[in-house]
MIMAR-325380 format. One record per residue: x negated, y, z negated of N, C-alpha, C in turn. Coordinates in steps of 0.1 Angstrom, whole numbers, padded with zeros to 4 digits, always signed. Example, Ala and Ser with C-alpha at 12.3 -4.5 7.8 and 13.67 -1.06 7.14 Angstrom:
% MIMAR-325380
-0132-0057-0078-0123-0045-0078-0132-0033-0078-0128-0022-0071-0137-0011-0071-0129+0000-0079
//
This chain:
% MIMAR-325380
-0008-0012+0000+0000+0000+0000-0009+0012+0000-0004+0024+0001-0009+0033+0005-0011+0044-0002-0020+0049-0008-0018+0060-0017-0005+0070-0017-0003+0074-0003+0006+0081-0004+0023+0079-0005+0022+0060-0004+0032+0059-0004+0035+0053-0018+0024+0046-0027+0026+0045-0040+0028+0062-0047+0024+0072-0044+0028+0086-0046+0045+0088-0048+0050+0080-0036+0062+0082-0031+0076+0074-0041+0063+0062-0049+0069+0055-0055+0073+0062-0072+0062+0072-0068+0062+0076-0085+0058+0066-0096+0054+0071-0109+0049+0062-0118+0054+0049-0122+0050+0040-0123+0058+0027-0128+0066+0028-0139+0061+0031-0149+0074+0034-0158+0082+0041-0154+0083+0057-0148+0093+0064-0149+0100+0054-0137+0094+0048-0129+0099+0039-0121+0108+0030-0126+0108+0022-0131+0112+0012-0143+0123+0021-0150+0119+0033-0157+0130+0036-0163+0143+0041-0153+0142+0043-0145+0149+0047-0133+0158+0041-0128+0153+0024-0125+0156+0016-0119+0165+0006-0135+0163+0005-0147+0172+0005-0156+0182+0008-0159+0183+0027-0157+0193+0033-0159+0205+0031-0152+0198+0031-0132+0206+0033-0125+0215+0020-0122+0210+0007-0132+0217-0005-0128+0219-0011-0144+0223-0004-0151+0228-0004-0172+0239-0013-0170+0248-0012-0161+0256-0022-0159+0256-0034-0154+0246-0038-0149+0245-0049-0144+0236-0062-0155+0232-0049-0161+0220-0055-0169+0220-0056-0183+0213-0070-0192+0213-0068-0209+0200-0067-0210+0200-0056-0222+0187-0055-0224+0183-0057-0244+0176-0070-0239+0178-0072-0258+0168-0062-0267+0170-0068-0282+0163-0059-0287+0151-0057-0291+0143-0071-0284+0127-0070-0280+0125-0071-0269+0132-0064-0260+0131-0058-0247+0131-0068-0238+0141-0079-0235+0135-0085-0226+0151-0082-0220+0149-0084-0206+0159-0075-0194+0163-0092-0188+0178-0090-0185+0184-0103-0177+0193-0095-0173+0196-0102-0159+0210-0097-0145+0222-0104-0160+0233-0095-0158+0246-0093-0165+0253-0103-0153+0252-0119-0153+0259-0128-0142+0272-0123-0139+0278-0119-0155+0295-0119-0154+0297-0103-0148+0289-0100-0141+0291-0083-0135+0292-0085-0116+0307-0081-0113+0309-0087-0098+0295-0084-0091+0293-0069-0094+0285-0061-0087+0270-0070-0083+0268-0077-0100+0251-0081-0095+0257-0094-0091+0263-0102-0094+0268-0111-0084+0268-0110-0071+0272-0102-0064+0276-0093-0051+0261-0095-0045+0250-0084-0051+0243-0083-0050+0230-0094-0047+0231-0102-0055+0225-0118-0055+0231-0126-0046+0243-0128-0041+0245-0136-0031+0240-0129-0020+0238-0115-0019+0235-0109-0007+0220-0108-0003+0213-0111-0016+0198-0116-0014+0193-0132-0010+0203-0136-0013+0203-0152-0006+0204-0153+0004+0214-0148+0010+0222-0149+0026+0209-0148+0034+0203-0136+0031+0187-0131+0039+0178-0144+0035+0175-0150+0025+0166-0159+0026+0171-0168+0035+0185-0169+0036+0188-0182+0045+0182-0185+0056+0179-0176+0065+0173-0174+0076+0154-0176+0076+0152-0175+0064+0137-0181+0065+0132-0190+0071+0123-0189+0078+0116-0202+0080+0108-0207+0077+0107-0222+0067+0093-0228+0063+0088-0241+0065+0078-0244+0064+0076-0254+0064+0065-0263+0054+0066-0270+0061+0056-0278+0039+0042-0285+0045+0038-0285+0037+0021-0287+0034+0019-0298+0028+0014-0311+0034+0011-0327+0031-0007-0323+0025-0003-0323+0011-0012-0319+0003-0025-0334+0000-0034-0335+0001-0044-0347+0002-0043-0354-0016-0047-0366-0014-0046-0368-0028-0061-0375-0032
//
């Protein structure tokens, strides 16, 4: 990546805090900080099947590993 476009990204944390705020609903956040998708929320629901659909289309193949 590119200086100027990690510039573009702005700081990680304020990044982070950003990217928290703007999705508080979708999300639990305990109280030693660990972050999980809110399943029973349509939206990240929505959202997750719509990141799958795109992998669907991958193409891979496998590697016959030596023993």
């Amino acid at each position: 990546m590119s200086s100027i476009a990690a510039l573009r990204l702005g700081n990680p944390v304020e990044r982070l805090a950003r990217v928290l705020k703007e999705n508080q609903d979708k999300l639990n956040l305990s109280k030693d900080g660990f972050v999980s998708v809110d399943l029973s929320n349509e939206e990240a629901m929505k959202a997750i099947r719509s990141q799958m659909d795109k992998l669907e289309g991958i193409k891979t193949s496998t590697v016959k590993r030596a023993r």
